[in-house]
N, C-alpha and C positions, 0 to 999 in steps of 0.2 A: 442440658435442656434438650427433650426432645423434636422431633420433626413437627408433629401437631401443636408443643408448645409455641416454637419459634411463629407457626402459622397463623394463632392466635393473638402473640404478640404484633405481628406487622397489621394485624386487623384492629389492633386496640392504637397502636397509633395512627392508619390511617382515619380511625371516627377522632382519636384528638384530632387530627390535622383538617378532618371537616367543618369538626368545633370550633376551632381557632378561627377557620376561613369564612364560617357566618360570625363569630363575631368583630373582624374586621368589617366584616360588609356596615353592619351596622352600625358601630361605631363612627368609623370613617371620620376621625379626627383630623386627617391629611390628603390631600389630595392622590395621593401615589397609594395609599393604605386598598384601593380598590383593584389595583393593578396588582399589588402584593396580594392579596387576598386569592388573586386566580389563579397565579404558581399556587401559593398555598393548595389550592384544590388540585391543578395538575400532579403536584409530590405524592398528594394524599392519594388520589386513583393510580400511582403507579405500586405506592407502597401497595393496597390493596391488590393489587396487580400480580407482582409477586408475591406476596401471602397468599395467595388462592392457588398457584400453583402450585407452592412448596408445601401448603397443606391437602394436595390429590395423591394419592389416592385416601388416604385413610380420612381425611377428613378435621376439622382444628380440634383442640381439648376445649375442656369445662371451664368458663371464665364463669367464678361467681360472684353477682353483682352485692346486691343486696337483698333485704329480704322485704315482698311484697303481700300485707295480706295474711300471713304465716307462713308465705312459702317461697324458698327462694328462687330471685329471679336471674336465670343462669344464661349466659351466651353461648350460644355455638352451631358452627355449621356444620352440614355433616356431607358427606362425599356427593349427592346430588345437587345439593345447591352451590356448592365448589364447583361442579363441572359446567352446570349450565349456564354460571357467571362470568367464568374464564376467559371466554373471547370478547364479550360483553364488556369486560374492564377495557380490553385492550383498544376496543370500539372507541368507549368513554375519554380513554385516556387522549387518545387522536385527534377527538373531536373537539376537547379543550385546549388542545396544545395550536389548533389552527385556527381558531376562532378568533378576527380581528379585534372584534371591540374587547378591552379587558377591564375597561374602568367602569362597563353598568352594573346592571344586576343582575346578569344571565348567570354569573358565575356562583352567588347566591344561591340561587333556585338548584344547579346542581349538589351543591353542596348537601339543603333541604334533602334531597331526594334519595340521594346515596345516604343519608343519615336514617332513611325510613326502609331502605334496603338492606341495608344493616340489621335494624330492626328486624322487619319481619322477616328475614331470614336467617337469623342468630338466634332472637331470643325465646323463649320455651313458656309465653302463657299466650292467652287472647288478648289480655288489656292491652301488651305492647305488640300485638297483631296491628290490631286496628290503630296503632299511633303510629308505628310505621306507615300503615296503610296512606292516613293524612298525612304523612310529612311526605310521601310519593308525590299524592293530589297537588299538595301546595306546592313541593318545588316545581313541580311538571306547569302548574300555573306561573308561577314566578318569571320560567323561562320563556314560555309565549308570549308571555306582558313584556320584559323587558324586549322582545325585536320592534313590537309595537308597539303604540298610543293610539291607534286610532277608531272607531266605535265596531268594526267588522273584525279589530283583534279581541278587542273587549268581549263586545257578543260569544262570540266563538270560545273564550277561555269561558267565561260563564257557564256556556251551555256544558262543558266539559264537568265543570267543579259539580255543577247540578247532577248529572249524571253519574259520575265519581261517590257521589252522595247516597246515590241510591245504592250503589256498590257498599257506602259504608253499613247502611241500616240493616242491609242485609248481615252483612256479616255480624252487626251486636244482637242482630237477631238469632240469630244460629248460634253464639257464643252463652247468648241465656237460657236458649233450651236446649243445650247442654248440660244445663245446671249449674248446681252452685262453684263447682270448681274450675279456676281460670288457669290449671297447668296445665300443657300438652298433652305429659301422661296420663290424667285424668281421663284425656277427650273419648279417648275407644272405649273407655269403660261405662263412662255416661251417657257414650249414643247406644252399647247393646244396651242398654238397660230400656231406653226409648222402645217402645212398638211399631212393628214397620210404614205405617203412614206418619209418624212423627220424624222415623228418620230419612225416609224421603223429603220430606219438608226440610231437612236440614241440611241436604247434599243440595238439593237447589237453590237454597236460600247462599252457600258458600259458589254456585254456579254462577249465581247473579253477582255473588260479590265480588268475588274473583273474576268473574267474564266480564263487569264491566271496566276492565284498563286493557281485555284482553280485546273485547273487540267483539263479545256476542251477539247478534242478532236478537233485538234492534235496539242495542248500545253503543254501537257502534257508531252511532248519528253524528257525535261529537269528535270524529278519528280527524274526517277530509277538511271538515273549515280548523279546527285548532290546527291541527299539521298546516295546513294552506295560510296560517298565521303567524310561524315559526319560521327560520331558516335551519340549513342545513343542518348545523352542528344539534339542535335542539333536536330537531328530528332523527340523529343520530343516538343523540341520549335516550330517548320514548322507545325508542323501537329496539332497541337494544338490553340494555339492562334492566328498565321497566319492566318492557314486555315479559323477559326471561323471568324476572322476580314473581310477578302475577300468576304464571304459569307451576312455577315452580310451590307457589303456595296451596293453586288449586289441588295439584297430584297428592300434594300431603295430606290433605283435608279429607280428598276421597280414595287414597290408599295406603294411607298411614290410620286412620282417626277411624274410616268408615267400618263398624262391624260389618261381616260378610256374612247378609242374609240375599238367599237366591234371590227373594223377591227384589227386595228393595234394592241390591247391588245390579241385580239386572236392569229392573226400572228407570235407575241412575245410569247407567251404561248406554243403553239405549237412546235417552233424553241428552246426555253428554254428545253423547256421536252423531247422533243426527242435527243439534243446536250446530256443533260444531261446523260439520260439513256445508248446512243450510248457509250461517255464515260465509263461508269459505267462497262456496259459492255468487252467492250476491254482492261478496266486495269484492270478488276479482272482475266481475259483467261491468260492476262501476268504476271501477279500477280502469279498465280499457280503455273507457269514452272522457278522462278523464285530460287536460291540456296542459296542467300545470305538475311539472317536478312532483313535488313534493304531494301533493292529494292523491298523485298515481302512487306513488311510494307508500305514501300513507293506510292506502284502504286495500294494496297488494301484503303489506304490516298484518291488516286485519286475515288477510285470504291464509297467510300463515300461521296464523296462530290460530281460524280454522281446520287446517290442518293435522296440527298440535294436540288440539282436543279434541279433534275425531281420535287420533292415537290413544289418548285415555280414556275414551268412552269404547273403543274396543279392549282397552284393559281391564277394565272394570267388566267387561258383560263374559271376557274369559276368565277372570277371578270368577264370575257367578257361577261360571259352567264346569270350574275347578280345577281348569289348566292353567295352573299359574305362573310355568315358564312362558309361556305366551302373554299372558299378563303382562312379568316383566318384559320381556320384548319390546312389546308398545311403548310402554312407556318409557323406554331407554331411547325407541325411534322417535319419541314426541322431542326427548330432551339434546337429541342427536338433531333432530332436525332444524330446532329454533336456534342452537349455537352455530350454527351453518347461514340460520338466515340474520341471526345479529350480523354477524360480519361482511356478510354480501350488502345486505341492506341500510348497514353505515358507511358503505362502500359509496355507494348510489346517492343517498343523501348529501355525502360529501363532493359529491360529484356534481351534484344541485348545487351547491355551496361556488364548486369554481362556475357552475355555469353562471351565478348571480354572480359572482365579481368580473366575472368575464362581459357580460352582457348586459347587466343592469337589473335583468328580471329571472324567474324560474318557469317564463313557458317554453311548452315542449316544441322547439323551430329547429330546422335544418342550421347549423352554425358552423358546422368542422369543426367542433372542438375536438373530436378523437381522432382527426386527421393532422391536428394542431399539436396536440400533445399525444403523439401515438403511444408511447413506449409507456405511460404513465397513466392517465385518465381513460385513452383508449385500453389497454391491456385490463386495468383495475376492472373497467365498467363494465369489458366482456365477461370478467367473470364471475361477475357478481350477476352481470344478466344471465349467462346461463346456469348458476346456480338457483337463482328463482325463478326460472324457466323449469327446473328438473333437467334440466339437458348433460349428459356425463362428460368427463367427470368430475362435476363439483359435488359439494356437498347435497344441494338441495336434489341433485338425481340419486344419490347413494341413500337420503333418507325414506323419499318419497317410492321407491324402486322397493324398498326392506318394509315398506308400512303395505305397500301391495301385497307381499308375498305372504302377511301377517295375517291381512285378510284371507287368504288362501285358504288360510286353516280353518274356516268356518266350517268346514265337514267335522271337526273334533266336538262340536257342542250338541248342545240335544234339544234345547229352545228355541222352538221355531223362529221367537222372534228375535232372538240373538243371531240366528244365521241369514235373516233376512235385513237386520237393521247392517252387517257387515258387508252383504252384497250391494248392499247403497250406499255404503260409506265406500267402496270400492269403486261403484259406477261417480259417484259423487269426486273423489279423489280424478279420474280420468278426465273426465271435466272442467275441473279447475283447473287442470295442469296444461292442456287443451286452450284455455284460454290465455292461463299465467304466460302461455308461449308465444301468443298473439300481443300482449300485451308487452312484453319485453322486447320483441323485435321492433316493436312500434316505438316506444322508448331507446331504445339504443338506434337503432337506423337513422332516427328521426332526430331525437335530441342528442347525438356524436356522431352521426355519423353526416352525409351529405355534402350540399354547397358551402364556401368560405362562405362566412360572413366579416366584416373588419371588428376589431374586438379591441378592449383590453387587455393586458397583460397580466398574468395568474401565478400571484405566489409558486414557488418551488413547494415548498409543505404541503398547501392542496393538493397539490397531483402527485406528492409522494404518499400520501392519506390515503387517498382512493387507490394507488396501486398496492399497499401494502395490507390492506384489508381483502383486496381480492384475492391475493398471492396466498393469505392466512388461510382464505375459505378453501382453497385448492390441494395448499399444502394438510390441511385439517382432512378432508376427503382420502387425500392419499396413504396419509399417514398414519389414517384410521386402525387398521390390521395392528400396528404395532402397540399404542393407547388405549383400544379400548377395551380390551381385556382383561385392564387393573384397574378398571373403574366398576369394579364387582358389585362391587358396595351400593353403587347409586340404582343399582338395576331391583327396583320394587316392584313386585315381594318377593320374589326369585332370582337373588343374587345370581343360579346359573346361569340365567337365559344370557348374561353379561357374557360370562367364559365360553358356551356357546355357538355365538356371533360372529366367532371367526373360527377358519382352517386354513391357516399355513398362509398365503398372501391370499384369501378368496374369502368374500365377507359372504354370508349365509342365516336363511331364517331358521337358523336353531340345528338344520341340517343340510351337509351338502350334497343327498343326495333327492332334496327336493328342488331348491335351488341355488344358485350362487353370481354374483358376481366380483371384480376386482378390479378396482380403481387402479394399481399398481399398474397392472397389465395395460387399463385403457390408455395409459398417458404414453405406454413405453409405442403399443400400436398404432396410438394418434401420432408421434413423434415422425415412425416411419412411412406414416399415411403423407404427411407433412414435407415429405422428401420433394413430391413430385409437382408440385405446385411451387416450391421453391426453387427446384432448378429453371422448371419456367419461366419462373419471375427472373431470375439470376439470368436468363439466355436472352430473353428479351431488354435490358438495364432502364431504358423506355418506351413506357408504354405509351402506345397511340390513343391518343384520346380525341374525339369527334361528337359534336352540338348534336342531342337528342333528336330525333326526324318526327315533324309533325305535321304533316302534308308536304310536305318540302320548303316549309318555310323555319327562317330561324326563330330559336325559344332561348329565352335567357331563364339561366339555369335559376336563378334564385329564385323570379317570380312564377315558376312552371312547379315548382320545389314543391312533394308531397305533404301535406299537413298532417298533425295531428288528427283536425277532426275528418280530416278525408279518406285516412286510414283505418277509421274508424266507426264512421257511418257507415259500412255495407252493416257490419254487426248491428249497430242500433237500429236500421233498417228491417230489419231480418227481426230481429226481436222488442219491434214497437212496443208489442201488449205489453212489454216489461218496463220496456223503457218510459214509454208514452211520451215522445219526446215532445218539447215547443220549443217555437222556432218565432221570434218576432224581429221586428228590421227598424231603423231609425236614420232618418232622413233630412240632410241638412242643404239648402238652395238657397242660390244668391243672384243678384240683378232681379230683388223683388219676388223671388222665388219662380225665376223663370226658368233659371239655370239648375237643375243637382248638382251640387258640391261634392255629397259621398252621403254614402250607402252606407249603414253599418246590419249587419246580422246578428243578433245572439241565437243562440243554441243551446238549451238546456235538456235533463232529463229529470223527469218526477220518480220521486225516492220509495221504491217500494215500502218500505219499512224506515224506522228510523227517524227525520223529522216527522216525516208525514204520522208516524204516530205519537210523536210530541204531539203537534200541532191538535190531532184528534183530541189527547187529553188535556191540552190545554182548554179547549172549546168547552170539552165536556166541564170543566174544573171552572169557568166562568160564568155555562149555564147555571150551574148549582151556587156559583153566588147572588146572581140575580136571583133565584129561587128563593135565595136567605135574605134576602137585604129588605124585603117588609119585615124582619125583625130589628134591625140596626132603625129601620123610620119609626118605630113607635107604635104600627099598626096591631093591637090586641087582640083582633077577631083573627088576624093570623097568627101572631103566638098560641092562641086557645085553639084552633083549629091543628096546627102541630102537635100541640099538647093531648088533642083527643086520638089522632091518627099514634100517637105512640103508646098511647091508654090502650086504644082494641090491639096494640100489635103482642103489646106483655099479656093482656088478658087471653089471645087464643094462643099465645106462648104456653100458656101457662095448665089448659085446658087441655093441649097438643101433646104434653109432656106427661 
């Protein structure tokens, strides 16, 4: 049996073992059957675990199922979607393995979801796209419901399914004008055949569907309250594997499936990279102001995957310009830099995780939990913060550093607005990152770092979760030079641009004599940088420590203790028009209301995009019932009044034509 068989095989057991694991849930004839059911899941993401590995570089063989239709429906992955899942599983698997409750139904919902990722990324038509698709949706719902019951987690997975939704329509929409054939290989052949406004219609139409689990602008509405609905481990799962599968399905769609016409290829490139970056930007401004764990995580989730597809929307507009090692470039940096940020970012999740069992909640307060557990939540946290910081050398500086230098290459094209949309996705890129770094310091300072607070006690597995997911994104970054140069295969459309990418220990956009850097080198100079602060530390064994001075009077450290939103506000200050922030207070008095008891404040910011334009259509969607509802009453002179406004509209149709 060969290497791609055996790869195949451990993937055809871990979907039994998924199988098995929903139908115990359901069943659940015994009491303990639900507890078994979550090992079952745990086995089943490690088997997948190692199959993914041992099927890189070359990718699994041809599992063929059955035949659909007349045509058969065949499973397999092929070296990109192996590589972008790979740290993802190992995410997954972590995030299972620490998850306290094992007898609900969170364990289900995974289950769901990895059976739709599966799907859509194995199998070779549309029909089982889009069931994949839904079994994503549903398990990702399953697992919000289960941390909750109560009407603000409800709402929130709702608003999610709804919007997931339109993700769906989209994509059967694009899967029909297509035409009649629902196998992969069909697809390039039935879009060139399309005219170039039909096949822009269809790269957008797969934008929308794909960019709604990815976090497009303004679908994104539904990221902050479902995440701010979930714990830890769920938000580990979404951000990770999801996210990657989403991503991984768009790049196919539009650089596997898309014929390359200038027009429309540029068009789509352009619309990609700026949706993209637009995003990027506006969830990481929200991102900032954000108090709770997980919302910051959540809509820093969306700033990345921003990112992500600014890297394809410069692939695609250097496909149009006809440099298509640059092409693949990007899109190896897109697929480079989300496996970077799964594992930093289920890093942090889990780190929300110990901070809820530690403390009860997931707001962002001074605690010492990284003073508490140094060597473990403190070391994990740091470096997954400065991985999604961009700060070297982790992952997310090594990626976002190579997607800069990517843009560089905008002197190589000849379309103004290809060299103009890359100088924005470049200034765009600086910005975010700019922020993403404001926001991580205020997250890690804030919620690990600071004044004790008295706590509970935090599983050993927690804080070995979060340190080993950090370590992974570290050691991933360093290790780069060596890996990924035999991942040739995933580099679309130009398998060179993969071989490339590196010289000798110095990773490089394509050339090292444009630029280069080396993660190896950074860690060995940071090590020695690291000498002299250490002996310090070592010279001194204690350190003097002395009550902050504030006119000369004493300050107790906890209640002096920087907040979240006070770290926060010069930004929302500074950028009101965005923000537009409200601020209202609630006031409780006792002895007759003579006395104040307490003050409370909220503090909120209005959503540029995103509810606020639910909200719009929902308005609009209610005006237009009220418009129709003298039809539902009975009323005839409005039916016949309808009935003549659509008489003159066919008749100068028809005049017009």
């Amino acid at each position: 049996m060969s290497v791609p068989q055996v790869a195949t095989l451990g993937m055809a057991i871990a979907a039994t073992l998924l199988i098995l694991s929903v139908g115990l849930h359901l069943v659940r004839l015994s009491s303990w059957m639900p507890a078994l059911a979550h090992k079952v899941v745990l086995v089943g993401v490690l088997v997948a675990l190692v199959a993914d590995i041992v099927g890189l570089p070359s990718g699994t063989s041809s599992l063929h199922l059955f035949v659909l239709e007349n045509q058969p429906l065949v499973w397999r992955m092929d070296t990109a979607a192996l590589l972008i899942l790979a740290p993802a599983w190992l995410a997954v698997a972590l995030a299972v393995a620490v998850r306290h409750n094992q007898g609900g139904w969170w364990s289900l919902g995974v289950a769901i979801a990895l059976l739709g990722v599966l799907c859509l990324a194995g199998l070779n038509n549309g029909a089982s796209m889009i069931v994949g698709w839904e079994l994503m949706s549903l398990g990702g719902a399953v697992m919000i419901l289960s941390n909750r019951s109560d009407m603000n987690g409800s709402k929130a997975t709702l608003t999610m399914l709804a919007l997931l939704e339109v993700g769906s329509v989209a994509l059967i929409m694009a899967v029909a004008l297509l035409g009649p054939h629902l196998g992969f290989a069909d697809f390039r052949g039935d879009w060139a055949a399309r005219g170039v406004v039909v096949s822009s219609i269809i790269g957008l139409l797969f934008l929308v569907g794909f960019g709604a689990k990815l976090g497009v602008a303004p679908l994104y509405a539904w990221v902050a309250e479902a995440y701010g609905s979930a714990d830890g481990p769920t938000g580990a799962v979404l951000s990770s594997l999801i996210l990657n599968t989403a991503y991984f399905a768009l790049g196919r769609a539009l650089l596997r499936w898309l014929p390359v016409h200038a027009s429309s290829t540029l068009f789509l490139g352009v619309t990609v990279a700026a949706l993209g970056m637009l995003s990027a930007i506006m969830a990481i401004l929200y991102a900032f102001q954000q108090r709770d764990w997980r919302r910051l995580l959540s809509l820093s989730g969306v700033e990345n995957a921003g990112i992500a597809i600014g890297a394809l929307g410069a692939a695609l507009i250097f496909q149009a310009g006809g440099q298509q090692e640059l092409a693949g470039l990007c899109w190896l940096i897109g697929i480079l830099h989300l496996m970077g940020h799964s594992l930093a970012k289920a890093s942090l999740f889990l780190a929300a995780s110990v901070k809820k069992e530690r403390d009860g909640n997931h707001r962002i307060i001074q605690t010492g939990l990284g003073h508490e557990y140094p060597w473990t939540v403190g070391v994990g946290g740091l470096i997954a913060s400065m991985s999604l910081s961009a700060m070297p050398p982790a992952m997310g500086f090594v990626t976002e550093w190579l997607l800069f230098e990517a843009l560089f290459h905008d002197f190589t094209l000849v379309s103004l607005a290809g060299r103009t949309t890359l100088i924005l996705v470049g200034a765009g890129l600086a910005l975010s990152a700019a922020l993403s770094l404001a926001t991580f310091v205020k997250l890690y300072g804030i919620g690990l770092l600071g004044a004790r607070r008295p706590g509970r006690s935090v599983t050993v597995g927690h804080r070995l979760a979060v340190l080993v997911l950090g370590l992974a994104n570290l050691a991933g970054a360093i290790s780069l030079v060596f890996w990924e140069p035999l991942m040739w295969r995933a580099s679309w459309p130009d398998p060179e641009s993969a071989k490339a990418l590196v010289n000798g220990l110095l990773i490089v956009p394509l050339s090292a004599g444009f630029a280069f850097i080396s993660p190896v080198k950074f860690v060995i100079v940071g090590v020695l940088f690291a000498c002299v602060p250490v002996a310090l530390a070592l010279r001194r064994s204690r350190p003097r420590r002395v009550s902050p001075w504030s006119g000369g009077e004493t300050v107790d450290l906890v209640s002096s203790a920087t907040t979240a939103f006070g770290f926060s506000n010069p930004l929302r200050t500074v950028y009101s028009f965005l923000y537009r922030p409200k601020t209202s207070s609630e006031r409780t008095y006792r002895d007759q209301g003579y006395v104040l008891e307490q003050a409370t404040y909220h503090a909120r910011e209005a959503p540029i995009l995103g509810a606020g334009l639910i909200q719009s259509l929902r308005g609009g969607v209610n005006r237009l019932a009220r418009l129709l509802s003298p039809l539902q009453g009975g009323q005839l002179n409005v039916y016949l009044s309808y009935l003549l406004i659509l008489f003159l509209i066919a008749m100068i149709a028809i005049f017009v034509h």
